[in-house]
N, C-alpha and C positions, 0 to 999 in steps of 0.2 A: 873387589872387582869380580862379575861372573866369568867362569871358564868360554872362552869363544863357544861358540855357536851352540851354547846351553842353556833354555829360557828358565828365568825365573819360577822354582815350583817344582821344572820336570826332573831334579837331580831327586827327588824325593821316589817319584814313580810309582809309590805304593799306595800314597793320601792323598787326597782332591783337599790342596788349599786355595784361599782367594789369590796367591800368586798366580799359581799355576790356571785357573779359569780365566784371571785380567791377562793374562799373557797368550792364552789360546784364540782368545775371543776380543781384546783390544778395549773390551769395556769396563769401565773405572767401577761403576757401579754394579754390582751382580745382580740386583733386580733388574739391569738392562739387559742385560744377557737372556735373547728369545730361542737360540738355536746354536746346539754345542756340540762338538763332535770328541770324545777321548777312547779313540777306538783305538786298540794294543797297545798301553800303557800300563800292562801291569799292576794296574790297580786292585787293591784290596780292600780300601775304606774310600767309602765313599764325602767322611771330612765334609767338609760347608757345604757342599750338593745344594742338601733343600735351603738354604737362604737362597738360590735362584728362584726368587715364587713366582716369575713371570714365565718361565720356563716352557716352552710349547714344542720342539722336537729336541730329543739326547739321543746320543748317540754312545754306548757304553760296551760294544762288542770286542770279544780277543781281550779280556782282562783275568781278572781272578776273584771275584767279586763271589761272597757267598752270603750276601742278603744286602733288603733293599733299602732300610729303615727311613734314610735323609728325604726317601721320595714320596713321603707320603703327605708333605708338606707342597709338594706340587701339585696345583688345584690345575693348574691350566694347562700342563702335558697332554700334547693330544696325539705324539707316534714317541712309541719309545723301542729299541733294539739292544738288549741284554744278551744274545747270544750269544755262546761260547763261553762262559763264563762255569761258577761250580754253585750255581742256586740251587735250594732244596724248597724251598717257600716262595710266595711272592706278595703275604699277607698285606705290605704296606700298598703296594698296588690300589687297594681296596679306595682308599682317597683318594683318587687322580679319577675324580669324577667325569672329567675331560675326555679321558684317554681313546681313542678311539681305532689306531693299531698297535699291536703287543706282538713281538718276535723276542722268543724264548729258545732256540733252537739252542741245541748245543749244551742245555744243564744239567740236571739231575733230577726232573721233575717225575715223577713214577707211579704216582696214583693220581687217581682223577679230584680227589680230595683236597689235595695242592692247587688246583684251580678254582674251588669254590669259593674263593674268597674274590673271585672277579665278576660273579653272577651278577654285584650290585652296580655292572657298570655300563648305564642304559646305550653310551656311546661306542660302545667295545665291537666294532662290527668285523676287524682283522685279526689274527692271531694264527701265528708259526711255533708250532712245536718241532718243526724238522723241516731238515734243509735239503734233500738230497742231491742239488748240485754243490752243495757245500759241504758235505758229508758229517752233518750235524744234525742230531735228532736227540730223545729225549727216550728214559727207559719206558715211560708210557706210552710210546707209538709201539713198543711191541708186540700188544698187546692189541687180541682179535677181538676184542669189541673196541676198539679207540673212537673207529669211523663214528659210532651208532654213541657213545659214553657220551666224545665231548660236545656235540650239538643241541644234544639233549641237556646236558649242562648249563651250559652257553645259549640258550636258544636265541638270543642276539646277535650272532654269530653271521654273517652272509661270507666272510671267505676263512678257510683254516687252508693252513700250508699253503696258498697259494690255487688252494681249489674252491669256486663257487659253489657253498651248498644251499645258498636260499637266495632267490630273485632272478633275474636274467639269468640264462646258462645255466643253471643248477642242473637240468634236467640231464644236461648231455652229460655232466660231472657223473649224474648219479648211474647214469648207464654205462661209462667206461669203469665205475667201479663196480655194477651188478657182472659186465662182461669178464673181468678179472677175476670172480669167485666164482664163474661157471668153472664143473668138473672139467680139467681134460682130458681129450678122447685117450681112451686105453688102446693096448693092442691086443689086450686080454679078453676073452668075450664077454660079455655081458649081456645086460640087459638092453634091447634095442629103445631108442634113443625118441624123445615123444616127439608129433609132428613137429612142426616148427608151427609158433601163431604170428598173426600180423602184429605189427608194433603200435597201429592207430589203430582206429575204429573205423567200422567201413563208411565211404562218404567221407573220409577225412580230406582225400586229394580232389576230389569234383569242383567244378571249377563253379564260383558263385559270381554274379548274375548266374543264371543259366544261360548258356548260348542262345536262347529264342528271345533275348531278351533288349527289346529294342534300343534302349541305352547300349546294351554292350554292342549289338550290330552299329550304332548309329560310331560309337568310335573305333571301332575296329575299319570302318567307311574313312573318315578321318585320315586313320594313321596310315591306311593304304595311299589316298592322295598325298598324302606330305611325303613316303618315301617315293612314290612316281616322281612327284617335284625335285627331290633332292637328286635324282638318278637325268632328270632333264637337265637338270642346271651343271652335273657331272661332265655329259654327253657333251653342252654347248661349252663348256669351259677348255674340255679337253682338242674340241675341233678348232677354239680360239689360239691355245697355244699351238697345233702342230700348224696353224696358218702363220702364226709368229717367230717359228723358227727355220719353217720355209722363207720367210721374206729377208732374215738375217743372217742367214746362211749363204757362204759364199761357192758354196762346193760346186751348186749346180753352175752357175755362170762359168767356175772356171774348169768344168771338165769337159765342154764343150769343146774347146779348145787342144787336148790334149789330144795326140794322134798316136 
C-alpha cells in the first residue's frame, strides 16, 4: 500500500518514470500525454521522458537537470521551459524541429557557442535567457555584445527575453535599448553635447490626402453633420427627460400649498 497522499513515482523525485508521468497526467498510455507540467521536483534524470513522442508543451522548471538527452526524441515539442535548472548544453534541442519557444533562464549557459546548436531550428521564434522578474539569467547575458551575438546567431529569432527584436514593435525595443547606452550627462566638463537631430525625416507627420483635397474636405463635410446630428438629438432627448420629470414630480403641486 502507498504512503497517504504520495502518488505513485514521486517518492523517487529524482527520475521521471512511467509511474510518475501516468500519475501526473492521468494517461495510461505516454504517447497520449500532449502537455505535462514537473516543475520543482528535484529532478535529475530525465528517465522515459522521450517515449512521450507526442509531446507538444513541458514544463521542466525549478529542478536539477544537467542535460537534455530523452528530448531529442521529441519531434513535436513546440514550448518548452528548462529554467532554473544547472544546463551547460542544449545539443539534443537540435531535434525538436517543432520547437518554437525555448526559456532557458536560470542555467549555466556562457558562450554563445552553447546555442549554435539551435540555429537549425526554422520554428525557434521565442527564447529567454534571463528573467529579471525572476532573478534568473544565464553567464552569457553578461556579456556587452549579448544584444548584438544572439540575433545574429539566431536570426530567426523575433522575441529574446521577452523583447521584440524583428516584426511589430522591434523598433521602439531597439530604441529603449539605443537610449540605455547613451553616455550620461557628467557633472565634469566636457565636451559640449551635438545638436539634438529629429528622429523621422521631414514630411514624416504631414498629413496625407493633403488638406486641398476634395475627398478629404468631402469627409471631413460628413463627419461635421453627423456630430451636429448627434448634439441635436442630445439637446432633444435632454429637453424630453426634464419634461418627464417635471410631469412626475410631485414637489411643485405640493409646495403650493405650504404656508
Amino acid at each position: 500500500m502507498e504512503p497517504l497522499g504520495e502518488k505513485p513515482g514521486e517518492a523517487e523525485g529524482l527520475r521521471i518514470t512511467p509511474q510518475l508521468l501516468k500519475s501526473r497526467t492521468g494517461e495510461f498510455a505516454l504517447e497520449s500525454i500532449l502537455l505535462l507540467k514537473l516543475r520543482g521536483l528535484g529532478l535529475m534524470d530525465l528517465g522515459c521522458l522521450g517515449e512521450c513522442l507526442n509531446l507538444e508543451w513541458l514544463d521542466l522548471s525549478g529542478n536539477a537537470l544537467t542535460h537534455l538527452g530523452p528530448l531529442a526524441s521529441l519531434r513535436q515539442l513546440t514550448v518548452l521551459n528548462v529554467s532554473n535548472n544547472r544546463l551547460t548544453g542544449l545539443e539534443p534541442l537540435a531535434a525538436c524541429e517543432n520547437l518554437q519557444s525555448l526559456n532557458v533562464a536560470g542555467n549555466l549557459i556562457s558562450t554563445p557557442g552553447q546555442l549554435q546548436c539551435l540555429a537549425g531550428l526554422q520554428s525557434l521564434e521565442h527564447l529567454r535567457l534571463q528573467d529579471p522578474l525572476a532573478r534568473l539569467s544565464n553567464p552569457l547575458c553578461a556579456s556587452p555584445s549579448y544584444w548584438a551575438v544572439v540575433p545574429e546567431l539566431l536570426p530567426g529569432l523575433k522575441v529574446i527575453d521577452g523583447q521584440r527584436v524583428r516584426g511589430s514593435g522591434s523598433e521602439l525595443y531597439q530604441l529603449c535599448r539605443d537610449l540605455d547606452s547613451c553616455p550620461r550627462p557628467s557633472s565634469s566638463a566636457g565636451p559640449v553635447a551635438t545638436e539634438a537631430q529629429p528622429w523621422v525625416q521631414p514630411g514624416y507627420w504631414e498629413l496625407w490626402p493633403s488638406p486641398s483635397s476634395p475627398i478629404l474636405e468631402e469627409v471631413c463635410r460628413q463627419f461635421r453633420d453627423a456630430v451636429q446630428e448627434c448634439l441635436d438629438l442630445d439637446r432633444r432627448a435632454s429637453d424630453s427627460l426634464a419634461q418627464a420629470r417635471r410631469a412626475l414630480s410631485p414637489a411643485e403641486t405640493t409646495s403650493s400649498f405650504v404656508f
